[in-house]
Every structure is written in structure tokens, then in C-alpha cells.
Legacy VTK file of the C-alpha trace (Angstrom):
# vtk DataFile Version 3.0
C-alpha trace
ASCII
DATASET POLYDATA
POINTS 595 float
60.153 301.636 -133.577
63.574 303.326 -134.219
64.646 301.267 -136.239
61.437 301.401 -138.944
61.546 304.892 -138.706
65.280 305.143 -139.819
64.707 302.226 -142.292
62.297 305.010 -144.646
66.288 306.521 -144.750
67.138 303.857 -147.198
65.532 304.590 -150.193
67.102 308.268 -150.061
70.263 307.605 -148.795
72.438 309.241 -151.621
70.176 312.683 -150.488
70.629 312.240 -146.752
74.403 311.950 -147.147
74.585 315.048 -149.719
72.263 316.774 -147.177
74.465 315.755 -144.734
77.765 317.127 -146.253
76.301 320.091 -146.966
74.965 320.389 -143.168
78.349 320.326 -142.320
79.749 322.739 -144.823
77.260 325.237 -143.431
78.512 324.393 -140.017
82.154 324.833 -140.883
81.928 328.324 -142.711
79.895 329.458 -139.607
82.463 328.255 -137.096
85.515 329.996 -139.783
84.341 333.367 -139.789
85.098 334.154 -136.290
88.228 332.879 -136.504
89.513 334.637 -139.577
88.326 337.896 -138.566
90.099 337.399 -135.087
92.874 336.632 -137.555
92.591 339.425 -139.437
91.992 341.631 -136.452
95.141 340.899 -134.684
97.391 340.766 -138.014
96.591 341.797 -141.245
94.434 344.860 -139.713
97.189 345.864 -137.389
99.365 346.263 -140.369
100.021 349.785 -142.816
97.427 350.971 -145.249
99.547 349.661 -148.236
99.528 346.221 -146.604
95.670 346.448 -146.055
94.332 347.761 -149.263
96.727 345.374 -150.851
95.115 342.230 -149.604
91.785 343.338 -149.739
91.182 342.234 -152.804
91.964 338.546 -151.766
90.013 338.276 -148.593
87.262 339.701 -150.610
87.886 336.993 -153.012
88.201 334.544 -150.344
84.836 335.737 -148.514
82.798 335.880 -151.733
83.624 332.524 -152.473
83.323 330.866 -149.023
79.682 332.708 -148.953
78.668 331.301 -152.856
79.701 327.749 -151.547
77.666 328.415 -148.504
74.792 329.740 -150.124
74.633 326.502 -152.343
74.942 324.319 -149.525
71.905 326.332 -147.640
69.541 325.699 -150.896
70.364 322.402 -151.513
69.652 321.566 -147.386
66.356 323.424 -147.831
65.362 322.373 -150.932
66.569 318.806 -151.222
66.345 317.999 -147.667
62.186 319.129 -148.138
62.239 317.086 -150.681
63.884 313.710 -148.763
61.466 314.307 -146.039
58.687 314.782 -148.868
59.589 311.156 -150.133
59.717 309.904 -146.863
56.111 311.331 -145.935
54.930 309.696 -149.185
56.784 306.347 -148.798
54.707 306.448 -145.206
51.298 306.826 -146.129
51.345 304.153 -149.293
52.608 301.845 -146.173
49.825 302.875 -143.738
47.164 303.034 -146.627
48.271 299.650 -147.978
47.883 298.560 -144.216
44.248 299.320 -143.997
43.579 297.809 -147.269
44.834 294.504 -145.035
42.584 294.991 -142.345
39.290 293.026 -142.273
35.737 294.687 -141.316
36.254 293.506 -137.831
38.641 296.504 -137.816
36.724 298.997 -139.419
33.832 298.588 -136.823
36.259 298.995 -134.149
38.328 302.382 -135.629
36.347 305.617 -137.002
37.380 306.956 -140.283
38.643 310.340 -138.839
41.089 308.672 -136.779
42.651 306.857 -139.669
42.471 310.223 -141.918
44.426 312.191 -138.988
47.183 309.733 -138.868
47.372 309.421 -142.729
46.950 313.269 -143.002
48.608 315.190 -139.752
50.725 312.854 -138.161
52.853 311.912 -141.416
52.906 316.009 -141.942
54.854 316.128 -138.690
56.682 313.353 -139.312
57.941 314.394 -142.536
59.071 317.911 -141.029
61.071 315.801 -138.360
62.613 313.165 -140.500
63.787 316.111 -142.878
65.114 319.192 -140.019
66.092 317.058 -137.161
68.992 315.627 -138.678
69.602 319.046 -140.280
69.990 320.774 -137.039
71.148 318.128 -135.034
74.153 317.845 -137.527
74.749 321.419 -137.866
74.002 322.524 -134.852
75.962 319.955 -132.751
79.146 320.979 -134.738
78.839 324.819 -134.289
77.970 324.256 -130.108
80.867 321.664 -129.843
83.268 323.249 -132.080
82.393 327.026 -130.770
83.248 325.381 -127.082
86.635 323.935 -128.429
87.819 327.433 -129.969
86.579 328.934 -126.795
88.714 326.978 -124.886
91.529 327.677 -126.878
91.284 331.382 -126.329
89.976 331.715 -122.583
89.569 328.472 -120.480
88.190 329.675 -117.239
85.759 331.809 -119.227
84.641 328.762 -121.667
84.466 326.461 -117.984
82.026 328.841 -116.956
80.421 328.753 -120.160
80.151 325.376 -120.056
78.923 324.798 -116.326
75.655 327.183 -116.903
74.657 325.558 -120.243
75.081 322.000 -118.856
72.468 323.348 -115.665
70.309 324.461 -118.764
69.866 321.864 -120.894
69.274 319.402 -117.506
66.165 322.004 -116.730
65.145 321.503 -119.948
65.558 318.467 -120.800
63.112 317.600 -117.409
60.693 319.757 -119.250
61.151 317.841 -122.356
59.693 314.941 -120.752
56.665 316.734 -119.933
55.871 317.838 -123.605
56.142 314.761 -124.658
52.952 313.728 -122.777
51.100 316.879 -123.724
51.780 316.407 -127.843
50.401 312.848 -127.664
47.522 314.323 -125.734
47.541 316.863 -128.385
47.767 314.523 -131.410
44.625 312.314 -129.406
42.479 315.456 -129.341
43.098 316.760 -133.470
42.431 312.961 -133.953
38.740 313.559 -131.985
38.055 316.927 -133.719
38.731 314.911 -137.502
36.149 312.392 -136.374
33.540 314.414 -135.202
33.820 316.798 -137.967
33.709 313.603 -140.152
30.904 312.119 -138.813
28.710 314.801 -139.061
29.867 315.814 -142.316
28.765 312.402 -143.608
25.138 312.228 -141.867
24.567 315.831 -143.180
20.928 314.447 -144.573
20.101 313.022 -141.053
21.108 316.309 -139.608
19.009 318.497 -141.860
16.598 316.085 -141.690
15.983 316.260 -137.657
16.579 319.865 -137.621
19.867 318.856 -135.199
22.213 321.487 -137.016
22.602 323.142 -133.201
23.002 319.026 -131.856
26.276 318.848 -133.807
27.494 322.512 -133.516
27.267 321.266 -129.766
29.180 318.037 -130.141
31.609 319.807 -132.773
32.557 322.560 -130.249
32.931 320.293 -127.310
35.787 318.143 -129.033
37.130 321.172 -130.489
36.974 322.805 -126.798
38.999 319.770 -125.938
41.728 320.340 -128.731
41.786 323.931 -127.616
42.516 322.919 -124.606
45.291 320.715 -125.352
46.974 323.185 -127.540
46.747 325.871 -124.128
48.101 323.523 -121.900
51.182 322.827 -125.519
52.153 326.060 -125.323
52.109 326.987 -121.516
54.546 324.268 -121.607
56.542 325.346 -124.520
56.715 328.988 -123.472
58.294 327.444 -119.992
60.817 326.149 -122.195
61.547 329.122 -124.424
61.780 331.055 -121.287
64.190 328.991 -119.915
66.076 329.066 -123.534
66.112 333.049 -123.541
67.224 332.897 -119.534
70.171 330.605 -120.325
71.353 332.672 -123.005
71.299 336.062 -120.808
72.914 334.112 -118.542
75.698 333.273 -120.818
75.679 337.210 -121.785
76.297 337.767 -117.802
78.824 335.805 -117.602
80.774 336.537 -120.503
80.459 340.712 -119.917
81.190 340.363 -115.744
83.935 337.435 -116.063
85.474 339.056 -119.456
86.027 342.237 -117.828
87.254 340.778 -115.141
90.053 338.601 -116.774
90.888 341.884 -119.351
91.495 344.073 -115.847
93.800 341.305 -114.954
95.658 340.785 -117.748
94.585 337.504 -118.735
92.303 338.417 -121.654
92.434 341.001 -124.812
90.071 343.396 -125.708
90.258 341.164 -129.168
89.792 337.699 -127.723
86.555 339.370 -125.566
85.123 340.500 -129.096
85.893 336.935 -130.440
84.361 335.116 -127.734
81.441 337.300 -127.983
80.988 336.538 -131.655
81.085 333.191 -130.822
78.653 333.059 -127.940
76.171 334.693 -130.770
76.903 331.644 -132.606
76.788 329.501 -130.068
73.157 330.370 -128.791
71.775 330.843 -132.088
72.332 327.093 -132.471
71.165 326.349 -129.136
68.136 328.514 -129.205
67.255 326.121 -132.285
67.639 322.658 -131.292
65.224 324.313 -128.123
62.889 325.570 -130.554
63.067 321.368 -132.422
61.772 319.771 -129.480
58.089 320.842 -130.669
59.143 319.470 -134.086
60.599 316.237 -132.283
57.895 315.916 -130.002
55.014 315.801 -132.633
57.222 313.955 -134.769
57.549 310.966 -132.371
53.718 311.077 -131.444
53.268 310.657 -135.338
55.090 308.075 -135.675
53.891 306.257 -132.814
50.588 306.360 -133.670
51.469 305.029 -137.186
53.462 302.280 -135.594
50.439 301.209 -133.661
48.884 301.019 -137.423
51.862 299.295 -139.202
51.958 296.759 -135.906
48.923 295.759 -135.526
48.374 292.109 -137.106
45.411 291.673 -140.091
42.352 289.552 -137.915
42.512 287.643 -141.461
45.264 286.707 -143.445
45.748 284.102 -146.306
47.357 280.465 -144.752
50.849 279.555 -145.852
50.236 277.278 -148.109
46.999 279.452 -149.468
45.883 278.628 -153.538
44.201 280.473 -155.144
40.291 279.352 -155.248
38.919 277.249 -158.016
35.027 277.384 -158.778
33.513 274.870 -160.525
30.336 274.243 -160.076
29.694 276.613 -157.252
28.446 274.650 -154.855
28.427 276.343 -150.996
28.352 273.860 -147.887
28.174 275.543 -144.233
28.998 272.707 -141.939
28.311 273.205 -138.541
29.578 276.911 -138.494
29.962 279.026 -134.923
30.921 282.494 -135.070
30.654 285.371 -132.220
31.676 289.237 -132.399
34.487 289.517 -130.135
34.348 293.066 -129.350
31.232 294.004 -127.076
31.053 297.665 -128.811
30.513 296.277 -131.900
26.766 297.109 -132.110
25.896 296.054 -129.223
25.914 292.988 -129.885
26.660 289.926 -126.356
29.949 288.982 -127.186
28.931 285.607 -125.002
26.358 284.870 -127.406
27.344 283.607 -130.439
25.574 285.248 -133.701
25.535 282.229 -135.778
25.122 279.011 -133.421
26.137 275.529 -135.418
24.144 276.629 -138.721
24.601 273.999 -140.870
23.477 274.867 -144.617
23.772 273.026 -148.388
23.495 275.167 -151.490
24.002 273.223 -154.903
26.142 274.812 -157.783
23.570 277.270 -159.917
20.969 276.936 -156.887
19.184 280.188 -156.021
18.558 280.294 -151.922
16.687 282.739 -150.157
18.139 283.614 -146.628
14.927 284.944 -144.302
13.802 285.341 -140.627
14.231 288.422 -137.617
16.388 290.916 -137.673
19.360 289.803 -135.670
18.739 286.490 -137.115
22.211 285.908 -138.640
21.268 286.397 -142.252
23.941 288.889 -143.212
26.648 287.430 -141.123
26.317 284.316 -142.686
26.849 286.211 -146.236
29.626 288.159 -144.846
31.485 285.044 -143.722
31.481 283.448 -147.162
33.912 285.942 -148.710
36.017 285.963 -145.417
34.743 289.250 -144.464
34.962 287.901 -141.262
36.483 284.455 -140.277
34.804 281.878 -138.076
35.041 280.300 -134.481
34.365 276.728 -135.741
33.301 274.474 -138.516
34.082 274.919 -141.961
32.986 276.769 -145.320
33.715 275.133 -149.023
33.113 276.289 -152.134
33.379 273.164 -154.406
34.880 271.300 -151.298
37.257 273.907 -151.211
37.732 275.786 -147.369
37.582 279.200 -147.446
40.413 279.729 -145.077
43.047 277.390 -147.445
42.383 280.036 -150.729
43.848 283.212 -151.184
41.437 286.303 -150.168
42.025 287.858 -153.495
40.682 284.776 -155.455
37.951 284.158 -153.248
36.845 287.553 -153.235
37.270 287.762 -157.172
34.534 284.776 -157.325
31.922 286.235 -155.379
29.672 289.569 -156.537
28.032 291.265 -153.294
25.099 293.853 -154.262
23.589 295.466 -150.961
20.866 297.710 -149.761
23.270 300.760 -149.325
25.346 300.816 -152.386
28.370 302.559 -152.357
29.519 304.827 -155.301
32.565 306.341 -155.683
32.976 309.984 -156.488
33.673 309.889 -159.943
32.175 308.611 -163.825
29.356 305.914 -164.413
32.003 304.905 -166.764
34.688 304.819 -163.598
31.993 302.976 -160.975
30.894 300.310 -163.527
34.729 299.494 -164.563
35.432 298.819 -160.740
33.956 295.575 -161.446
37.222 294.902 -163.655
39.212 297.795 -164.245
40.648 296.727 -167.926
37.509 296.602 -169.319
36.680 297.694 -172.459
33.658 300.808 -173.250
31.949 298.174 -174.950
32.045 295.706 -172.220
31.084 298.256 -169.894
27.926 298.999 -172.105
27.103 295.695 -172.213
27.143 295.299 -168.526
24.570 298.690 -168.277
22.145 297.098 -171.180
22.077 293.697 -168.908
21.490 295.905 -165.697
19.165 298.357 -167.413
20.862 301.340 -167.201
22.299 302.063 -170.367
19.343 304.183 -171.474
19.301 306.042 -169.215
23.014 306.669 -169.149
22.720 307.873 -172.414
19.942 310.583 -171.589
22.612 312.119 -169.527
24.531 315.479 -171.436
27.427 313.887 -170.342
26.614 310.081 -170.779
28.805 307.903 -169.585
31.232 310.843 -168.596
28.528 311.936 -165.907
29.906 312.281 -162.305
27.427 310.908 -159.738
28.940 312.763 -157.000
29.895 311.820 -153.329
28.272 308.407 -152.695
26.213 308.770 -155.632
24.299 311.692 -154.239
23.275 312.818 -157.925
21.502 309.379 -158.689
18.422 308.014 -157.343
18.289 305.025 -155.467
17.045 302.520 -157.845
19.875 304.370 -160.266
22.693 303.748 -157.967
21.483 300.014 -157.597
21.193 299.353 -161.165
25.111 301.159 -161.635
25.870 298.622 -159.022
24.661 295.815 -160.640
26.231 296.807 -163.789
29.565 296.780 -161.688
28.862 293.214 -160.697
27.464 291.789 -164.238
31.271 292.886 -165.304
33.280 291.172 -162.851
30.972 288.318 -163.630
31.490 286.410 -160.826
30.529 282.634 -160.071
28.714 283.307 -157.109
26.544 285.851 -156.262
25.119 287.725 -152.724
22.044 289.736 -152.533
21.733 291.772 -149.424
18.514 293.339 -149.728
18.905 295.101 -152.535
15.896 296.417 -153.293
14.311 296.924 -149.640
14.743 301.091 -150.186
13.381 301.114 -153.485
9.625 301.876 -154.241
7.694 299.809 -156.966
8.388 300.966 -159.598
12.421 301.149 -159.169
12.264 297.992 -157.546
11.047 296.247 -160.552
13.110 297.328 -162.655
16.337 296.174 -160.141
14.276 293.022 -159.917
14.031 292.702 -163.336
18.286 293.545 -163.294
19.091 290.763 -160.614
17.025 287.864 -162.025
18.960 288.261 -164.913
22.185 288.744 -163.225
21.524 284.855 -161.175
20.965 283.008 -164.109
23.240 280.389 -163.962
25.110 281.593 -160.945
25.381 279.620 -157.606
22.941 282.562 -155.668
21.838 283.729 -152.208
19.298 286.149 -151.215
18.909 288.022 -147.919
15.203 289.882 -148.121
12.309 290.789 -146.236
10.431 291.740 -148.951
8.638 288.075 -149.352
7.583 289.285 -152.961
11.267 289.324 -154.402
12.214 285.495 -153.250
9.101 283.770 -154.226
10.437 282.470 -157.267
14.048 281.064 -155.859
14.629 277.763 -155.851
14.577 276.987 -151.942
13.851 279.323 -148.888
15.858 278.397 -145.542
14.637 280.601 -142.258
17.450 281.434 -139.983
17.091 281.985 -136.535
19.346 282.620 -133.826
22.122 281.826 -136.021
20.444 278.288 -137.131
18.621 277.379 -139.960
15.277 276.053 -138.810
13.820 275.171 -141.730
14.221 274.999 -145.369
12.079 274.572 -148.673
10.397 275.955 -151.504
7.648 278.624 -150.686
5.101 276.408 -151.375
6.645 273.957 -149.182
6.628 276.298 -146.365
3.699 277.996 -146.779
2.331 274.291 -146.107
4.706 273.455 -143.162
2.668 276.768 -141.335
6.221 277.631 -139.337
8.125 280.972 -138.986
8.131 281.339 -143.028
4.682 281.224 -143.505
3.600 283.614 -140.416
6.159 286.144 -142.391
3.942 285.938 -145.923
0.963 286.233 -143.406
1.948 289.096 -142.017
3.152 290.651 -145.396
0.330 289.734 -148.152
-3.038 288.807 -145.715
-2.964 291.982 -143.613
-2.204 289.842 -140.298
-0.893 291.997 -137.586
2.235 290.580 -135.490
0.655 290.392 -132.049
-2.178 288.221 -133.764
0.515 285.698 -135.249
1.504 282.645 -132.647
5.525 282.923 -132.401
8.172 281.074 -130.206
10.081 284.071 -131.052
9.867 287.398 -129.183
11.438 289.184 -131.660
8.865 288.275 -134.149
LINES 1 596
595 0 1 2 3 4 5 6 7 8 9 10 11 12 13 14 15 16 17 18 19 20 21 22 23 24 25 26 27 28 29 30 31 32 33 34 35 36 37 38 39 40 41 42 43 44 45 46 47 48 49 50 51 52 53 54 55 56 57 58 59 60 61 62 63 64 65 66 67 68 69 70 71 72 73 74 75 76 77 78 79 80 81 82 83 84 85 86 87 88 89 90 91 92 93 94 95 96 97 98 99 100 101 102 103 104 105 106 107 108 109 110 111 112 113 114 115 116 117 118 119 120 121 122 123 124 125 126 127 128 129 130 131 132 133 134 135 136 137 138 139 140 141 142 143 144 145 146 147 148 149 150 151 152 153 154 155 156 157 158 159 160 161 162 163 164 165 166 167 168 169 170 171 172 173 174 175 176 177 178 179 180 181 182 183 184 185 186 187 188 189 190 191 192 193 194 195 196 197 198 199 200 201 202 203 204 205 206 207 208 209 210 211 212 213 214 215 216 217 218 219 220 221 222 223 224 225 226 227 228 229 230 231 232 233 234 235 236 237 238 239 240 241 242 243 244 245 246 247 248 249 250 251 252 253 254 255 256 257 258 259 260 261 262 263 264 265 266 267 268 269 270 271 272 273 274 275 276 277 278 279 280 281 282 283 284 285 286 287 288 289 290 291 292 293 294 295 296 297 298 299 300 301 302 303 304 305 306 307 308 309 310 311 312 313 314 315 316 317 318 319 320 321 322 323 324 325 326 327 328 329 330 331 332 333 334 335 336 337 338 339 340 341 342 343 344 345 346 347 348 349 350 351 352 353 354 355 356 357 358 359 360 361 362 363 364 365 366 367 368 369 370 371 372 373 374 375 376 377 378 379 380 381 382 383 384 385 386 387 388 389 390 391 392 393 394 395 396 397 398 399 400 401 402 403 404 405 406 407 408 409 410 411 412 413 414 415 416 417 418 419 420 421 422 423 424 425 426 427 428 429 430 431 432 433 434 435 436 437 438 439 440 441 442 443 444 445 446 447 448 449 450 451 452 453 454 455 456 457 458 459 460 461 462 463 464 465 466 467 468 469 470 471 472 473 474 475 476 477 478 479 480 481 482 483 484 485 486 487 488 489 490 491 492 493 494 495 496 497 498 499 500 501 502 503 504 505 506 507 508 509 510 511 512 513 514 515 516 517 518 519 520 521 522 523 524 525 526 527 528 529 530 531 532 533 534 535 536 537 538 539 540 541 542 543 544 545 546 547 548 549 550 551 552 553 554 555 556 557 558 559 560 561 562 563 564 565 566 567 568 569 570 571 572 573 574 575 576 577 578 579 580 581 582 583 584 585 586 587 588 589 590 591 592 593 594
């Protein structure tokens, strides 16, 4: 973990070594002025008037000019030093963001969105201010302690021994103390982490809440996490005040000493009034330094729970990743083949779901190139999964999936996910233009390619009612569109990337008649001549594909046009029963419960 942390100092090296000289600049003019005024004190001071007034003029020379180098050297380690860490933070989160663009859903079930925010947001803020001051002080405030102790030395031994001796007792106190903030900041990172998620999740179902009344529901669940983080952050600084306390008693201490021992050695002889003066200078600048590298362990502390939390990110392997020798997919005709496919969920949180069972049990299922299939049967069934397997969404226990005889798992994701158009019930918009949501279907697209794609999706007129037309934001998830608006600005997104195969999810299940025949109307036009599967419940949208196959239990037990299985009187045809002749469930004769 060291190691990747100090490899982000690579790309700014030329700044961390002029930071660096400059760190030690400012230590050097610290640890000088002590000495020349001890200088000055016990010669040039000691001398006439003439003599004085005569050099004045050069030590103020001298002085001014040691103070303008130091004051350059202070701005350029504040501002250039922000601005290493700044590149550093930066450099971090396009690594942990282009990490989650690896992951695979399988991830996303298992991780809530606040969590990722916090570490992408808070932890990288601490890390920056780490990866910037600690070397800063560390540098700086290691020479002024070890050089103030060597000049000490110099002038009173058995004074600096003693010196020495009660900061060395100290720092062992506090570095045992150390230990035990290190717990409580990763403990405190945890709980900020829990108060980002809750606040995000009820952010997002803000309709739900309003909708059940439950605003006093989530102020409940809202305060108890951010109890929790209060809580943390009481039992942070009990802990850090310990320490401070123990900083501002070792540098009394050091006081003590240097008063009681000083005036003892100066009524014996061994010690001038001059060197005491000195030697209290330098305890000032001694402590000061030590008093900061105290205050840095809070800085260290959340910097290293930061970064161990994004390490956890940056190690953690993608579930999917392209093979070796992975090429890039190469459709065709389009034709699909599911040969005796097994997949299970392997976490048991996902949804509840029985890890032991698998969700789609040896389905075994043909679809010819330009072939429109219609996917029905329970809830639970294994309609969706099956869809989400194609584009490698998720990957699978055993068998195989082709496309054109090609396995999924032997193309690159990129290219198989570039061949396939999804359109689902819940359509996702992103905050931003019509223009900007339709071109996510291919970003280089032209304003008249984009129109094109609304006229085939028919949208375009109404886009153009808008005052702002295609310039009109549709807010957060597309909150200023209606549904059947959203799926039609979908659709347009899909007609652009104009893929070779195509998956409907139920996409029109939300929308009422009239909407829903106009999306209908959309995603007829949007299969023809495209290898095609639909996932529906709504009998009255599928009638007209080319074959039907039920799946159940993760099987496909039985497959045909509707005709066909209106005839064969199975699991199909008690659906359209209950749908279009008023049958109610408990009167139709199922094997299956969940019917």
C-alpha cells in the first residue's frame, strides 16, 4: 500500500523536490537566527557604539535578505506544495472512478452509492492534505528538532541530556496513543461513510417518502447514523485532546527543566546568562516544531484511513474482465444460441435471492439472426437475468453464449456491449440536454443524426414544442419528462447507436395507453431487421413477435408462436387467460405456486 501511495509522487516529482528544498531552506533560516543573534550578543553587541551603528547597516542587509529568501520559500511550500497534493488528489479519483467503471453489476448490488461517493469525495480530501503537509513538516520539522538538539549540545550538554531524556518519555506516551487514534479515524471514516449513504438514499426515494407521508421515518434513520458519526467524532477528539495534553505537558516540562537546571548550572559557573537566553530561544523553536508534527497525527491518521479504504477499491479484482486473447466481437447475422446455461447469485444479500438455487437452471435457447423472441413467465422466472447475461452484465456458472458462434466471454466487453441496445422499464436520464441524452447513444454524432434518431422514436415533435428545443434540460433522472417521454428519449438514444441486437425489458409496463402506443409504435420500428428479445407481461405488446418461449425456474418450458401456444393450453396460454378473458388466478390450474 506504501508503495502505490508514494508512486502518485512520480508524476510531480520536479515539485516535491523544489518543495522539498525549499522545506529545508525554511528549516535552515529558522535554526540560523538563534545562532547569529547569540553571535551578535556575545560580540558585535559587546562592542562601542561606533562599532555597532557601523555594522548595522549590514546585518540589516543580511536579515532583510535571509527573511525575502525565506518568505519565497514559505509561498512556494504553501502554494505549490497545495497544488502537488491538489494533483495528487485528482490523479486519485480518475484512478478510483476509472475503477468502478471496471466493476460489473455484481458489484454495484453489493456496495451503496454513498459509500463510493465518501471515498471519492472525503477520503481523497484527507489524503490530499497528507500527501501535501506530511512531508512538509516531517522535512522541516525533523531538521529544526534534530539540528536545535545538536546546537544545544554544543552549548550545554547536561542541560540538552536532560532535554533529550523527557522528550524521548514523551513521544513513547504518545506514540502509544497514536495507536489508539488510528482505530478511532477508521471508525470515524466508517461512520461519515454511513451518514453519505443514508442521506443518499433518502435523497433519491424523495417521491416514495412524500408519497407515504414517512418524512419523520427518515429524519429517524438520518439522525440515528448521524448520532453514530457524532459519536465517533466525541470519542476522535477525547482522544486527540489526550494527546494535545500530553503535547502542552511535555513542553512545560521542557520549560521546568530548562529554568530549574539553567539556573542551576549559571550559579555554578557552568552556564552564561547568554547561552541560558540562547537555549531558551531554541527550546521555543524546538517545541513549536514538535507541537506540530503532534498536531499531524490527525492529518496522518485520516490520511492513512483514506487511503486504505481506496486501496480496498483499487485492489479489489473486476468479477468480469476481457480473456487474454479477447477480439473484438463480430455480428453478422445476429444469431443468439444459449446452450445449456447455469448461473446462481453468489452473494445471499443480493435480493434475497438462495444463493444454493441457481436462477437460471440449464436453459437452453435458439434465436435466429433478425428473429424477434418474446421472453415470458413469473416473476422470478429468470427472464431478465437471461438478458443481463447476454451483454456480460453478469458472467455465467456453465455452458456457453454465442453471438454468430462467437462466445461471449472470448470478445472484448466494449465490442460486445457496442452491439447490443438495452431499453428498460426504468430509464435512466442523465441530468443534462435531450440533445446530450440522445448523443449518449454515440457521442460524435451529428444534430442531424440526432434528429433523425427523435423522428424514428417519435419525439422530435415534441422536442421542438419545447422553448428551448433540443437545448431543454430534463433534470435529475429525467424528472421534467413524463414517462412515455423519457422512454421515447431513450429509444432515440438506442436508434443512434444502432446496434445489431436489441433487448426490451419491459419497456412500456409503466406507461398508460395512450403513451404506450406511441413507445410501441417507437420499438416496432426500432426491431426491424434487428436480431430482438422481449421481456413483457403485458401479453398485448408480444403478440405479433415471431416466437414466444416461457421461462420458468430458469428453463425454457416451452416455445412458439402465440397461436401455437394458445393451442398447446400450457403456462402461456393461462397468462392471455388471465389477461384478456377476465380469468382470476386461483381459478387457473398451475404446477406453479407462484402463478
Amino acid at each position: 500500500m506504501f508503495r502505490r501511495f508514494v508512486a502518485y509522487y512520480g508524476p510531480q516529482k520536479h515539485l516535491f523536490i523544489a518543495d522539498t528544498v525549499c522545506a529545508l531552506v525554511l528549516a535552515g533560516i529558522d535554526l540560523a537566527f538563534p545562532i547569529i543573534l547569540r553571535g551578535l550578543t556575545g560580540g558585535l553587541f559587546t562592542e562601542g557604539p561606533e562599532a555597532i551603528m557601523g555594522s548595522l547597516a549590514f546585518v540589516a542587509t543580511g536579515l532583510i535578505a535571509m527573511y525575502l529568501v525565506r518568505t519565497a520559500c514559505k509561498y512556494f511550500v504553501s502554494a505549490q506544495g497545495h497544488i502537488m497534493g491538489a494533483r495528487m488528489e485528482s490523479k486519485m479519483r480518475e484512478d478510483l472512478f476509472d475503477q468502478y467503471e471496471r466493476f460489473c453489476f455484481s458489484y454495484f448490488d453489493r456496495v451503496n452509492s454513498g459509500d463510493m461517493m465518501s471515498r471519492v469525495v472525503n477520503d481523497l480530501f484527507d489524503i490530499c492534505e497528507g500527501a501535501h503537509h506530511l512531508p512538509e513538516w516531517i522535512i522541516i520539522c525533523g531538521i529544526e528538532i534534530i539540528g536545535a538538539f545538536v546546537i544545544l549540545f554544543t552549548i550545554a550538554p547536561v542541560l540538552a541530556g536532560v532535554m533529550a531524556l523527557i522528550t524521548a518519555v514523551f513521544v513513547a506516551i504518545m506514540v502509544r496513543q497514536n495507536l489508539h487514534m488510528r482505530a478511532v479515524f477508521a471508525d470515524n471514516r466508517r461512520k461519515i461513510s454511513d451518514v453519505n449513504s443514508q442521506l443518499q438514499d433518502s435523497l433519491s426515494g424523495i417521491r416514495v417518502v412524500k408519497s407515504f407521508a414517512n418524512e419523520g421515518t427518515e429524519r429517524a434513520k438520518f439522525r440515528r447514523s448521524n448520532e453514530a458519526y457524532l459519536g465517533s467524532k466525541v470519542a476522535q477528539y477525547h482522544v486527540m485532546g489526550n494527546y494535545q495534553a500530553t503535547s502542552a505537558l511535555m513542553t512545560g516540562a521542557l520549560y521546568t527543566a530548562i529554568v530549574v537546571l539553567g539556573g542551576y548550572l549559571i550559579a555554578t559557573g557552568n552556564m552564561s546568562a547568554v547561552d541560558l537566553a540562547t537555549f531558551a530561544l531554541y527550546i521555543s523553536l524546538f517545541a513549536t516544531p514538535i507541537e506540530t508534527l503532534v498536531n499531524s497525527t490527525e492529518t496522518f491518521q485520516k490520511a492513512i484511513a483514506g487511503f486504505k479504504r481506496m486501496d480496498e477499491v483499487l485492489a479489489t479484482m473486476p468479477d468480469i474482465v476481457d480473456a487474454p486473447d479477447a477480439r473484438p466481437l463480430e455480428v453478422r447475422d445476429g444469431a443468439i444460441e444459449y446452450r445449456d446455461v447455469c448461473f446462481s447469485y453468489k452473494d445471499v444479500e443480493l435480493g434475497g435471492r438462495d444463493p444454493q438455487r441457481p436462477v437460471i437452471d440449464h436453459l437452453t435457447l435458439s434465436i435466429r439472426p433478425g428473429e424477434t423472441i418474446a421472453l415470458v413467465g413469473p416473476s422470478g422466472g429468470g427472464k431478465s437475468t437471461t438478458c443481463s447475461l447476454l451483454p456480460r452484465f453478469y458472467d455465467i456458472d456453465a455452458g456457453s453464449i454465442t453471438i454468430d458462434g462467437q462466445d461471449v466471454r472470448d470478445v472484448t466487453q466494449e465490442s460486445l456491449r457496442r452491439a447490443i441496445g438495452l431499453v428498460q422499464q426504468d430509464v435512466y436520464l442523465f441530468d443534462g440536454s435531450i440533445r446530450e441524452n440522445i448523443a449518449y447513444g454515440r457521442p460524435d454524432a451529428t444534430d442531424e443524426e440526432i434528429e433523425e434518431a427523435a423522428r424514428r422514436a417519435n419525439i422530435h415533435d415534441f422536442i421542438c414544442s419545447l422553448p428551448d428545443g433540443y437545448d431543454t434540460v430534463v433534470g435529475e433522472r429525467g424528472s421534467r419528462l413524463s414517462g412515455g417521454q423519457k422512454q421515447r428519449v431513450a429509444i432515440a438514444r438506442v436508434f443512434l447507436k444502432d446496434p445489431a441486437i436489441l433487448i426490451l425489458d419491459e419497456a412500456t409496463s409503466a406507461l398508460d395507453n395512450e403513451s404506450e402506443e406511441a413507445v410501441q409504435e417507437s420499438l416496432e420500428r426500432l426491431a426491424q431487421d434487428r436480431t430482438t428479445i422481449i421481456i413483457a407481461h403485458r401479453l398485448s405488446t408480444i403478440k405479433n413477435a415471431d416466437e414466444i418461449a416461457t421461462v420458468e425456474r430458469g428453463r425454457v418450458v416451452e416455445r412458439g408462436t402465440h397461436e401455437e401456444l394458445l393451442a398447446r393450453g400450457g403456462t402461456y396460454a393461462r397468462y392471455y387467460r388471465m389477461q384478456f378473458e377476465g380469468v382470476r388466478a386461483k381459478d387457473v390450474p398451475s404446477a406453479d405456486p407462484a402463478l
